[in-house]
N, C-alpha and C positions, 0 to 999 in steps of 0.2 A: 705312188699307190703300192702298197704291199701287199705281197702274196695273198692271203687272208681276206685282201678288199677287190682284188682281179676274179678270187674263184665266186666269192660271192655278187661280186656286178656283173660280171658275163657268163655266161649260159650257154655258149655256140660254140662252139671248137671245130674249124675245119684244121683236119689232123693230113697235113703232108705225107704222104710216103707210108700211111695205113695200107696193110697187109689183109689180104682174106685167112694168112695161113695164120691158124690159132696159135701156131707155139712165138710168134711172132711176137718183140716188147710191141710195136705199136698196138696188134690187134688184143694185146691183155689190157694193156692200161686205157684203151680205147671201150671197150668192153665197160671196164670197171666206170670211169665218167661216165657211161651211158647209165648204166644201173645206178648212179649215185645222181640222174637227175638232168644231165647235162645233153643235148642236142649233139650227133656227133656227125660231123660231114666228112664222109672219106674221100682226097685228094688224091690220086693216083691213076695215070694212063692205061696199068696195066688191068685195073678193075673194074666193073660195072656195078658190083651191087659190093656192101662190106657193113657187117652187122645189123642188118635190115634197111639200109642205106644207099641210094644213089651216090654213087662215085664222078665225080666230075675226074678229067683230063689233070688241069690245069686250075688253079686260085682264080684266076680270068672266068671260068665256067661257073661257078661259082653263083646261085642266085640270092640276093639281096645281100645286106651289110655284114663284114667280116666282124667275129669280135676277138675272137682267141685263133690265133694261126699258131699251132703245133706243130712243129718240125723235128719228123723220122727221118730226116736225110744226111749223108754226110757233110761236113763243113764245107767243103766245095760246092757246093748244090745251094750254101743258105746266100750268098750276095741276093740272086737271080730272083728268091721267092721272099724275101724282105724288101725289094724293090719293087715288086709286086702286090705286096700288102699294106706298103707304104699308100702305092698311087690307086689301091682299092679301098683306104683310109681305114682300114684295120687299126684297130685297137691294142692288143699284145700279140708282142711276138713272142713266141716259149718255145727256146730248143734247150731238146730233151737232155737227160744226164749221157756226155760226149760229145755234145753238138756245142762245139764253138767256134764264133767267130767274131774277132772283135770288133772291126770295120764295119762289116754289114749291123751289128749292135747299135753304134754311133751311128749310122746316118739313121736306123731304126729309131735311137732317143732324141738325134736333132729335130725330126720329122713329127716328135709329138706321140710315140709308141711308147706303150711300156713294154719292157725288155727284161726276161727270164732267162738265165742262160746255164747250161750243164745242169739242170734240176728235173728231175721227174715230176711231172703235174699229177701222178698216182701217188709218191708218198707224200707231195706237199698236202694235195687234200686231206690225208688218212693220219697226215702228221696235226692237221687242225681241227 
């Protein structure tokens, strides 16, 4: 599936590691898919509300089907939360531009996930 066909079939983005602080990449590029239409679920322990948004804990808190899991964390943090989107049958994994990891990527494609890696989901969209 390519980029082009992932933004336009899924509409849901639970974004990991979504910030409340505005100068923050995730809270702009989070922002910006929300205003261009997209559903945004912010994932993160340390917040409770982000962009007019209930904040879940944890991907596990999470109610109803995963479709875009967004990854603000660093590479050591992606194993844990691609093993969790896997066994929550999430759909794509997309870490952000810096965010790689190859391993957790593969068990991501073996598992039936489409897989976006070091790409921004703000210029991909604005780039089509």
């Amino acid at each position: 599936m390519s980029i082009k066909e992932i933004l336009e079939t899924y509409r849901t983005i639970a974004v990991v590691g979504l910030s409340s602080n505005q100068w923050r990449a995730s809270y702009s590029v989070s922002h910006y898919m929300q205003s261009s239409g997209y559903r945004i679920i912010p994932v993160n322990p340390l917040e409770t509300s982000v962009l007019g948004e209930r904040a879940y804990a944890s991907l596990d808190e999470v109610p109803g089907p995963l479709e875009i899991v967004n990854i603000f964390r660093r590479p050591e943090y992606v194993p844990d939360i691609v093993d969790t989107a896997i066994r929550l049958s999430a759909k794509v994994i997309w870490m952000q531009e810096g965010v790689i990891h190859e391993n957790a990527a593969a068990r991501a494609r073996a598992a039936g996930l489409e897989v976006i890696m070091d790409r921004c989901i703000l210029k991909e969209h604005m780039r089509l």
